[in-house]
C-alpha positions in Angstrom: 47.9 0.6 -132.4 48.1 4.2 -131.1 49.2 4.4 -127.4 48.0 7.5 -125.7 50.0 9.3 -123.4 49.6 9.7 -119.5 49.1 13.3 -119.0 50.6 14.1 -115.5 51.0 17.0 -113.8 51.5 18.4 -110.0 47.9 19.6 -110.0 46.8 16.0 -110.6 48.4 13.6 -107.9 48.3 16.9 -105.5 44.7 17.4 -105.6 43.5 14.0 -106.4 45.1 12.3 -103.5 45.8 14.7 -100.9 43.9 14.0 -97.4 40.8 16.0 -96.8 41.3 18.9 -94.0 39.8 17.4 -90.5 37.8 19.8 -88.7 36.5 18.4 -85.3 32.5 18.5 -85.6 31.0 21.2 -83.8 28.0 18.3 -81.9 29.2 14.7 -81.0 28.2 12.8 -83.6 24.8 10.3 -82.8 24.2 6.7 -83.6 22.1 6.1 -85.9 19.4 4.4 -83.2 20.1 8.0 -80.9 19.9 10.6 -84.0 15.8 8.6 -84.4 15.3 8.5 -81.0 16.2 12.7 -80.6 14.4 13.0 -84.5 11.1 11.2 -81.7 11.4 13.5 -78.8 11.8 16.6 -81.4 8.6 15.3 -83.2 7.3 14.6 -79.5 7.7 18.4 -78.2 5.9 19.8 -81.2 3.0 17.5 -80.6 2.6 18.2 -77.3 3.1 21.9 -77.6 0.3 21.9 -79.8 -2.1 20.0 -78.0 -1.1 22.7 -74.4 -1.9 25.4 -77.5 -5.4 23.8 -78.1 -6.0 22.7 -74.6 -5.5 26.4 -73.2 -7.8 27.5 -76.3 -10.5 25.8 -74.8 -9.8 26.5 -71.5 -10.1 30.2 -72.4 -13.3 29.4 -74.2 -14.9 28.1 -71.5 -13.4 29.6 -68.3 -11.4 27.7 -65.4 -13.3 25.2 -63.7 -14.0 26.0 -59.7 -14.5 22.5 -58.9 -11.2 21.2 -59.9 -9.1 23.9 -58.9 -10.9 23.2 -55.1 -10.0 19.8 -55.4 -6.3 20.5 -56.8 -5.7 22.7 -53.5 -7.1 20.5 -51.3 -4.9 17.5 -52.9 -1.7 19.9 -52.3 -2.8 20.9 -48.3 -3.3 17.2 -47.7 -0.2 16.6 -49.1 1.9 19.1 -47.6 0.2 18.3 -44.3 1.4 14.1 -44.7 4.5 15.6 -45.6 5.4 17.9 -42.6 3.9 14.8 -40.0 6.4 12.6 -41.7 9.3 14.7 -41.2 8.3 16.6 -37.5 6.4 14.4 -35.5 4.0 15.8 -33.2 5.0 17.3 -30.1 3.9 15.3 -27.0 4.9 17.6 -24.1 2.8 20.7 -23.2 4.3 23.6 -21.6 4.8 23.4 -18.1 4.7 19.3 -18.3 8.7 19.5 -17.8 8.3 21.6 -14.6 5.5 19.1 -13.1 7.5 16.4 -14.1 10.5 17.6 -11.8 8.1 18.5 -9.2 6.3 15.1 -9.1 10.0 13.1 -9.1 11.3 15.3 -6.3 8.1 15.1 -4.2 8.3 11.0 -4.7 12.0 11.1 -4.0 11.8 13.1 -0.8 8.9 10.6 0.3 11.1 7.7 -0.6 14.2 8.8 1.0 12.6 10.3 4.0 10.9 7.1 4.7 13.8 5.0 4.3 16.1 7.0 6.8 13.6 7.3 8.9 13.6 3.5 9.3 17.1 3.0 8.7 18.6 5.6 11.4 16.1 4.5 14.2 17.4 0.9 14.9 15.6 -1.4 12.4 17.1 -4.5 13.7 14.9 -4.1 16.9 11.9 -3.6 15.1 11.1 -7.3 13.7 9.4 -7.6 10.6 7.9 -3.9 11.1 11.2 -2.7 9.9 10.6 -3.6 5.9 7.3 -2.0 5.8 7.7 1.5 5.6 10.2 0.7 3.3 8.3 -1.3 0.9 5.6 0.0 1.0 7.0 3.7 0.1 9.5 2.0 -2.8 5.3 0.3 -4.2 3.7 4.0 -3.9 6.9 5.4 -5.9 6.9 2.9 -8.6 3.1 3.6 -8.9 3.7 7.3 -9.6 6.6 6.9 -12.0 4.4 3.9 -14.1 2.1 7.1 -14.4 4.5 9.4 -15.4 6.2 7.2 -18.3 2.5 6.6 -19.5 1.4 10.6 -19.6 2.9 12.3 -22.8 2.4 9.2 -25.0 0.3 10.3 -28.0 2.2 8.5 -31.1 2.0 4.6 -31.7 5.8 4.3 -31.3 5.7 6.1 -27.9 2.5 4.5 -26.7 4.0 1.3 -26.9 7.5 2.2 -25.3 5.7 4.1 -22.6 3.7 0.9 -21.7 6.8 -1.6 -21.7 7.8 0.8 -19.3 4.9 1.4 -17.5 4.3 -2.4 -16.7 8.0 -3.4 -15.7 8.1 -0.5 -13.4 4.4 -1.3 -11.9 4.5 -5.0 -12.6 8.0 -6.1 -12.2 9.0 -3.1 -8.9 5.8 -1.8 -7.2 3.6 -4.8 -6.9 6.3 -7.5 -5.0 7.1 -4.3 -3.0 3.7 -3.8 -1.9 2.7 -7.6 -1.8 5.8 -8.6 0.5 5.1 -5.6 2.8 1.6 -5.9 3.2 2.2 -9.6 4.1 5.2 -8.5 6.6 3.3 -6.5 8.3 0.0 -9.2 8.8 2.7 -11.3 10.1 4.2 -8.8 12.8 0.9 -8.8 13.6 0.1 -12.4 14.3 3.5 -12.8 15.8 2.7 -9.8 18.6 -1.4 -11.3 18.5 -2.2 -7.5 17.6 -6.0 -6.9 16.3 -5.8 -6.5 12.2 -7.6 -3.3 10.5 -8.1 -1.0 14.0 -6.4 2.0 12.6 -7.6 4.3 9.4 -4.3 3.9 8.1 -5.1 -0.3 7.7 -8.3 0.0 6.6 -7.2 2.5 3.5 -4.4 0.4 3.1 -6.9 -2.6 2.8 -9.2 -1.1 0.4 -6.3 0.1 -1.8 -4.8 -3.1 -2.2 -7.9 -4.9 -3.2 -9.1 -1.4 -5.5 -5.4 -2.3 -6.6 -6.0 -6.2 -7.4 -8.7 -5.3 -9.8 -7.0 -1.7 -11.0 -4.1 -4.5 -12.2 -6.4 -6.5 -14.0 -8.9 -4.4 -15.7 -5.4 -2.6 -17.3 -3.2 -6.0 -17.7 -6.5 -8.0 -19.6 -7.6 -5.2 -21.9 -3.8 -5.1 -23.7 -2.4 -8.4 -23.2 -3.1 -10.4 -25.9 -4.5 -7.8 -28.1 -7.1 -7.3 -25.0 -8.6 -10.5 -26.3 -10.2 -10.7 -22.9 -12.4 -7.7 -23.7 -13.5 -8.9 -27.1 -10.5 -7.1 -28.3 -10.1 -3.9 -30.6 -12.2 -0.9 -29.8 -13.8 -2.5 -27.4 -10.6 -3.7 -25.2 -9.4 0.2 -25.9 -12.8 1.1 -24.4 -12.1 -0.7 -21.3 -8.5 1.1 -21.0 -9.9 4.6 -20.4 -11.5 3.1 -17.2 -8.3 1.7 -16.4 -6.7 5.1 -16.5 -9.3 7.3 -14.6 -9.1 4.1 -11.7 -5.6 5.0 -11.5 -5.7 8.7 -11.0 -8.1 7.9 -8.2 -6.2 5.0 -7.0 -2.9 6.8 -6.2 -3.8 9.5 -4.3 -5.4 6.7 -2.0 -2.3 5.3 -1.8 -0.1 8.7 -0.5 -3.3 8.9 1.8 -2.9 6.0 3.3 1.2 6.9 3.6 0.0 10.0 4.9 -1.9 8.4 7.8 0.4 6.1 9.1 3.7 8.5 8.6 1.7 11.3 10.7 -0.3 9.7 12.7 1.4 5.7 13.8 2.6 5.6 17.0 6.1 4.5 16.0 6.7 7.5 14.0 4.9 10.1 16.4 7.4 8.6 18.9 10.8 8.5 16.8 10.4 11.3 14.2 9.8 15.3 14.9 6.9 16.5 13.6 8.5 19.2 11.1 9.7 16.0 9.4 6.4 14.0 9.0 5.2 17.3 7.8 7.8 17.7 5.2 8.3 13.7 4.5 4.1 12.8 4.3 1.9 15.8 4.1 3.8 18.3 1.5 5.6 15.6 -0.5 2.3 13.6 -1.1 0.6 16.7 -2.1 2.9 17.6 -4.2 3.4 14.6 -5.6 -0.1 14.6 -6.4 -0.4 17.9 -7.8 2.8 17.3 -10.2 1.0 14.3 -11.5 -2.5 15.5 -12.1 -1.5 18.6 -13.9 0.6 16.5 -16.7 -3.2 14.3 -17.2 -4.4 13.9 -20.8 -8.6 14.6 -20.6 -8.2 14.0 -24.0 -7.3 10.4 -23.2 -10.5 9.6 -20.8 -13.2 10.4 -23.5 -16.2 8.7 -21.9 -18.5 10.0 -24.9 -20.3 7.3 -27.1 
């Protein structure tokens, strides 16, 4: 038995079992679930490139279609339209509403105030139960026109409703127990000095704007309160609002008239109060009052058309 020999050499274990040179790959290397997944998308992109290809092919063959591009930019303006509503809400106040605004707060404040000292520096503890009228009466009338002025600018559900919280605690919860207790103060001064009832102008306005208010109240309270449920709700209890609104613009002016009146013409106040004051206190504040709060009025809001 021949043995053969083991032919060795440098060349041999060198080469044969020297490591391989590592090269870091030039792309990160892909599982095997990610190399089909880009092999799809690759496959993908060809496909669809093709079918653009043939879709603008036949575009070209038959011309672009005037319908849908019409509908297409009338998709984008109503879009863009949603989308600048959504991020600037409309602007409620119109120019020059700021400047009637302080006008119609300083002409209520100076017929407020006026009225106050006016009672208040001209011994009110030896007038009886006269003494709280004026008063009262003036704090009612002021409440009135602010309820007004919180309700004006409101054209946005979210500002509709926060205006009318307002509206009604300022009306509601301030101006009608004002007006109540000094309308019945003033009957009883009355009965206790057995002094005829309704002889002046300035009783008999102040008579017809209490009742006018009564119903002004209710007309306004039963169309929102529950959901205006009284009114058959809906459009139709928002129907009955817009009357409700044009009732008060006419309401409140009958209400600085009848301050008017009685501030100019009483005999208490002719006899206490110098007549630049009653001029300044209840004929230019009223008016201006007035004016202030009929130029911030919405028309828009008192649509009477069917």
């Amino acid at each position: 038995m021949k043995v053969l020999p083991i032919v060795s050499g440098p060349s041999t274990s060198a080469s044969a079992y020297a490591p391989l040179p590592h090269e870091p790959p030039s792309q990160p290397l892909l599982r095997t679930d990610d190399a089909v997944d880009l092999q799809y998308r690759d496959d993908s992109k060809g496909i669809d490139s093709e079918s653009d290809e043939t879709d603008d092919v036949e575009m070209a063959a038959y011309g672009p279609d005037e319908r849908y591009l019409d509908m297409r930019r009338d998709a984008e303006l109503a879009n863009t339209s949603a989308t600048s509503l959504v991020d600037s809400p409309a602007r409620e106040v119109r120019k020059g509403d700021r400047l009637a605004l302080y006008v119609t707060l300083a002409a209520l404040g100076t017929f407020l105030v006026g009225t106050w000292l006016i009672v208040l520096l001209n011994h009110p503890s030896n007038l009886g139960l006269f003494a709280a009228h004026p008063p009262l009466q003036s704090l009612a009338i002021t409440c009135f026109g602010c309820g007004i002025l919180l309700l004006q600018p409101t054209s946005q559900p979210k500002t509709k409703a926060r205006g009318l919280t307002r509206h009604q605690l300022v009306i509601l919860g301030v101006g009608l127990p004002a007006i109540i207790i000094g309308t019945v103060l003033i009957f009883m001064n009355k009965v206790i000095h057995e002094s005829a009832h309704f002889t002046t102008w300035h009783a008999t306005f102040g008579l017809i704007a209490i009742v006018w208010m009564v119903v002004q109240m209710l007309l306004g309270g039963l169309s929102v309160w529950f959901g205006g449920r009284a009114f058959g709700g809906g459009m139709k209890a928002k129907g009955v609002w817009k009357y409700h609104r044009v009732s008060g613009y006419l309401l409140f002016p009958m209400f600085l008239m009848t301050a008017a009146i009685g501030g100019n013409y009483s005999d208490w106040t002719a006899k206490v109060v110098n007549v630049g004051v009653r001029v300044v206190v209840y004929t230019l504040a009223p008016i201006f009052a007035l004016v202030g709060l009929w130029s911030r009025m919405r028309l828009s809001k008192m649509n009477f058309r069917p």
